[in-house]
N, C-alpha and C positions, 0 to 999 in steps of 0.2 A: 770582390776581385782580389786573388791574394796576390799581392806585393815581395819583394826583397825587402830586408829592411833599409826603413828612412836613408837618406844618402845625407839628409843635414842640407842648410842654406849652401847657395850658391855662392861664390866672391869671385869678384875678377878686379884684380888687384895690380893698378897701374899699369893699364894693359896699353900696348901701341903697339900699330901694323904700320908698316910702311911698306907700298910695292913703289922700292925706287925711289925717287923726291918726294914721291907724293904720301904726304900724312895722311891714313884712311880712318885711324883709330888714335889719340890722343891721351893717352896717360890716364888713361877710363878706370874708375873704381866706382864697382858700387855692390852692393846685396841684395839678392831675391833668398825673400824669407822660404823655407820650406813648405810648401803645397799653396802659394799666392798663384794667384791668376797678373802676371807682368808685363805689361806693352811696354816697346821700344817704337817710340813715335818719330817719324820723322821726317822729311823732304827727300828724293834721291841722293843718294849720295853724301850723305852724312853721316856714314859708315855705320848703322846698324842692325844690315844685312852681315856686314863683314865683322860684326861683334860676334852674334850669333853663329855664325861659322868659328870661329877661333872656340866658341864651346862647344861646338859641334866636334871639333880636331878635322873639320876640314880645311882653316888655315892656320899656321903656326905663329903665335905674336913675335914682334920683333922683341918683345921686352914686357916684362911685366907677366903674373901668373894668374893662371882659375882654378880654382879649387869649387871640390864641393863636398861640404862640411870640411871633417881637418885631411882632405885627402887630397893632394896636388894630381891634377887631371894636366896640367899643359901640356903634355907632350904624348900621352899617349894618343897610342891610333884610333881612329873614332869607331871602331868594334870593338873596342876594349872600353869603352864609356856608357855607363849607364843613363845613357842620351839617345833619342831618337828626333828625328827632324820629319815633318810636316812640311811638301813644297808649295808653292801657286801650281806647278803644273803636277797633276796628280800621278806620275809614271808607273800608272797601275799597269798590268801585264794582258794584253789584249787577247790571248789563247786562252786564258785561265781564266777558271769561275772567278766568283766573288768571293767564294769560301777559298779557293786554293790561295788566291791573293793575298787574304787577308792572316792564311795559314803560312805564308811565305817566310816571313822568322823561324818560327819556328823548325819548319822543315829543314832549313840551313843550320838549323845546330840539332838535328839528328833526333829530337820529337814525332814519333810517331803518331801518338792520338791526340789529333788537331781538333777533334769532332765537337768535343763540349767548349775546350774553350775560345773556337772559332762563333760558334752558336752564341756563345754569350757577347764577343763582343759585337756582333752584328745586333742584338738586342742594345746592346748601351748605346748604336750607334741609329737605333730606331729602322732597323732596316731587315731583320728577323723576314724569314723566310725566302731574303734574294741571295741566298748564296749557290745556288744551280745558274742562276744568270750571267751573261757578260759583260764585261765595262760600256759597251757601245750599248747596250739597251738598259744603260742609267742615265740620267741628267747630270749636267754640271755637280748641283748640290748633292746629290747621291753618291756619286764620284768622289768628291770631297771628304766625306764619310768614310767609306771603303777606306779610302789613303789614314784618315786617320785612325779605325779601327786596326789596320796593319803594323801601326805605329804601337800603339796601347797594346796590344796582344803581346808583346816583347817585355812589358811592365818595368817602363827605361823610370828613375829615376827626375829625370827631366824630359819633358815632351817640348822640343821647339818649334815655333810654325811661322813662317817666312812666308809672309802677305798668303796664306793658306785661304782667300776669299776673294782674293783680285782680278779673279776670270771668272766669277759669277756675276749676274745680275741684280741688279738695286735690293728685288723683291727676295731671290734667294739669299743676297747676301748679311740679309737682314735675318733672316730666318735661323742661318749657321752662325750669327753672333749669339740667340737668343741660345741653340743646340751646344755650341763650345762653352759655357758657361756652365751649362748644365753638368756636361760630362765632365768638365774641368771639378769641377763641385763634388758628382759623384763619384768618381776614383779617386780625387783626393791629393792628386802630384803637383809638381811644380809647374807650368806654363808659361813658356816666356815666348813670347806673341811681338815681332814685326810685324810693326806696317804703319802707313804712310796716312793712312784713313783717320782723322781725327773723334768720329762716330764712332767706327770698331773701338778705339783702345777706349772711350770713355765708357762704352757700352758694358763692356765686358774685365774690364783689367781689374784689380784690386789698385796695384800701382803703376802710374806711367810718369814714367822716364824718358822724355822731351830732348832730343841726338839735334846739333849741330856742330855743323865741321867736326863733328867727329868726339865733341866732349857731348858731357850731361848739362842740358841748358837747365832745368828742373826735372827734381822726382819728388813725386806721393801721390797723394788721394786724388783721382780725377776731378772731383768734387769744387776743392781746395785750390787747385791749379786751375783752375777753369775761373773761381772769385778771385784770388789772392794771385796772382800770374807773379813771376819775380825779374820777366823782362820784359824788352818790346818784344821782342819774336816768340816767347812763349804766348805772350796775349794776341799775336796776330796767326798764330799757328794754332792753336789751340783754342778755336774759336774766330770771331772778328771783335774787333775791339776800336773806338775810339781815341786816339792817342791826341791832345791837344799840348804844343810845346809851352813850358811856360819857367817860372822863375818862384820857388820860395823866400814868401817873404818875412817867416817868422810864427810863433804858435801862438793858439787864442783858447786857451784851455787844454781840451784832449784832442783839438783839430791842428793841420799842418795848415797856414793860410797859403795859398798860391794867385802869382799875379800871370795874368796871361790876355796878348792883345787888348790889355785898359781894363780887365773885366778883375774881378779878385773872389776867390772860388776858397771853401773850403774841404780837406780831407778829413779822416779823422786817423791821429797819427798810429795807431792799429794796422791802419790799411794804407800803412804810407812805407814803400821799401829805400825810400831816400827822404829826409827832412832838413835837407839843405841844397844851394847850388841849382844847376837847371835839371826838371824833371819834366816828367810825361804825364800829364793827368787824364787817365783811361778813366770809360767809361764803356758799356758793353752795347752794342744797339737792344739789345729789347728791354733794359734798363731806362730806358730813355723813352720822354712821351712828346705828344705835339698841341700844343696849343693853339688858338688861332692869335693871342695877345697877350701882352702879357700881365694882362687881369686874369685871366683863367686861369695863370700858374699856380699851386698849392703853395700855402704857405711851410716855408722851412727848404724847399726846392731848392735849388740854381737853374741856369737857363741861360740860353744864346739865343739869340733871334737870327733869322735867314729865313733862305725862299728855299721852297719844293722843287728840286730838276730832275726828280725820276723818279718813277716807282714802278713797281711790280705788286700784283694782285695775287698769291700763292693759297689763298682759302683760306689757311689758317692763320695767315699774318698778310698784312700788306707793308713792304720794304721800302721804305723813302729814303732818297737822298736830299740831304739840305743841306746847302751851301750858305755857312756862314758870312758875317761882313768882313773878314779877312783873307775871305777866297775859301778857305778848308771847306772841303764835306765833309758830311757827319752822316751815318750811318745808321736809319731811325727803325727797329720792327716793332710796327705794331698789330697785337692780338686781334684778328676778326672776333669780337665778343659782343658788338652790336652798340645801340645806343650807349650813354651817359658821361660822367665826365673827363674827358680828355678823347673822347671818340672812341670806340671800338676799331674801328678802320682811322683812326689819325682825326679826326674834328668833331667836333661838340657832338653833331648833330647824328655822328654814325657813318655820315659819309664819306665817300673818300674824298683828301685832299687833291685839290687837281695841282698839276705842273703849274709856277709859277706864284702860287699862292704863299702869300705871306705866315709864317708861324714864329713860334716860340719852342727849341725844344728845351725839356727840361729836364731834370734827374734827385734825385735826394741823395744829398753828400753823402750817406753811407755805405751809397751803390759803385759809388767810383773809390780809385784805387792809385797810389801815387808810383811813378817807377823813377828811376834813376836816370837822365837823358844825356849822352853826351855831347857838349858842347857844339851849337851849331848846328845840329841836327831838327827840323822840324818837325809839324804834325805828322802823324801816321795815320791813316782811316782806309778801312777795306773797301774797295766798290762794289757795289748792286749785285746783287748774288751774287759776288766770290764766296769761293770754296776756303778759301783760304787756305789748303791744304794742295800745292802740287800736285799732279799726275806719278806716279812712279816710272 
């Protein structure tokens, strides 16, 4: 696919929007390296849908610049950027083949022979030989396609895509994470990918970059963000997490000790992003196992004891709530993997644990992770199949 040359990393360089009082965008800096696959994750409203548009030059920042490589982009008009955008709703053109659509760039800048490299991107885009067809006798996912072959035909420097999977179905939506990665791969551009889906950005991104109110709560490796979280809402966003409130009370080698509800837990100070004052000692639910006592526990563990008040049976895990002696839930998945020790389904024997039933859950200090708490604040734990992740 030939290209213009490299356009260089992306930078947006203390950027803020304001429409009116309201702060949309906050003092944002950060870089997308050249040809990265990058999510912008995050809740409604945490402005970065309206990040994306300011690179877009669909809105203008109140302050603060984007560049890309050493080339200041903030003010020109978004046909003069070598940026194309990718929406949710795909405003492909309903009188027009799949080929004219897809040929629509081009033909607006006076290109006449659309024929081969229309043909090719309908091949990048797995969809070779429907371009006599119309948008209504494509599918959602098909659809999706189209919009983004129209977008790459143009050979933008940055390709943006704005929750571009939020009107498909579970099973499709799954399918165009594995497909956007691919083609992200094979052309080789930069991607910079909203959306609000916790799965999509970890699926598919090189790096994500974690939006509240409007700043960067965390960015890097999905991988990394996901064990090493660096707040409570990155860990409750970005997954679910057990957050239990507690007190540092001092180090015992290369562990942080922590006191919490009478009990005293260790981290290890690696995996501790506060080692003093009051913190948050996460744990992740399927990190975490159930015991029926607390003889069964491994040695080297930690562990709380409480009772079973819910579960779900999902096939591949079954999801317990246990309700500590402080009142907290805890948030328990365990792997359907069949008999042996600690249950495959939650108990010795294999089976499942019923509501009510006494346990022990437990965790190896290497699994949890210490956060920073402020004052006053208590436990955090997700409920029973939360998504953790709002609706858009």
């Amino acid at each position: 696919m030939a290209t213009d040359p490299p356009a260089g990393d992306l930078h947006l360089a203390n950027v803020t929007k304001r429409f009116g009082p309201f702060l949309a965008v906050d003092e944002l800096s950060l870089t997308v390296p050249q040809g990265a696959f990058f999510a912008l994750l995050g809740a409604s409203g945490c402005g970065k849908t309206t990040t994306l548009r300011m690179v877009a030059g669909l809105e203008q920042p109140t302050s603060g610049q984007v560049r890309l490589g050493d080339r200041d982009i903030t003010r020109l008009r978004p046909y003069r950027r070598p940026v194309n955008t990718v929406f949710q709703s795909y405003a492909l053109f309903p009188h027009l083949s799949i080929a004219e659509n897809v040929a629509f760039g081009l033909r607006r800048r006076g290109i006449r022979d659309v024929k081969a490299q229309v043909e090719q991107m309908l091949e990048l885009v797995q969809l070779g030989g429907f371009g006599p067809r119309r948008p209504q006798q494509l599918s959602g996912g098909q659809q999706q396609r189209v919009a983004l072959a129209r977008a790459l035909i143009n050979h933008p420097q940055v390709l943006l895509l704005d929750e571009p999977l939020g009107a498909l179905d579970l099973k499709l939506r799954r399918q165009m994470q594995t497909e956007l990665k691919r083609i992200q791969t094979e052309v080789g551009i930069t991607f910079v990918h909203v959306t609000h889906d916790q799965e999509e950005a970890m699926t598919m991104a090189d790096t994500v970059a974690v939006m509240h109110a409007g700043r960067i709560e965390q960015l890097g490796p999905p991988a990394q963000m996901y064990e090493f979280p660096a707040t409570a809402f990155v860990a409750n966003f970005l997954g679910q997490s057990n957050l239990i409130a507690g007190e540092v009370t001092g180090r015992s080698g290369d562990d942080v000790t922590v006191s919490a509800y009478g009990s005293r837990f260790t981290v290890p100070a690696a995996r501790s992003r506060s080692v003093d004052g009051p913190v948050h000692l996460g744990v992740r639910p399927e990190k975490l196992a159930l015991a029926r006592d607390a003889d069964s526990v491994p040695s080297g563990a930690q562990s709380v004891a409480g009772i079973v008040t819910d579960l779900a049976y999902l096939g591949v895990s079954t999801q317990y709530q246990v309700r500590t002696g402080w009142g907290t839930e805890l948030s328990v998945f365990s792997p359907n993997i069949g008999s042996g020790p600690g249950g495959g389904s939650g108990g010795a024997d294999g089976q499942l644990l019923p509501v009510g039933a006494d346990v022990v859950a437990y965790w190896q200090p290497a699994h949890a992770f210490l956060l920073a708490r402020e004052p006053g604040a208590g436990d955090q734990t997700t409920p029973l199949l939360d998504e953790a992740v709002p609706a858009s």
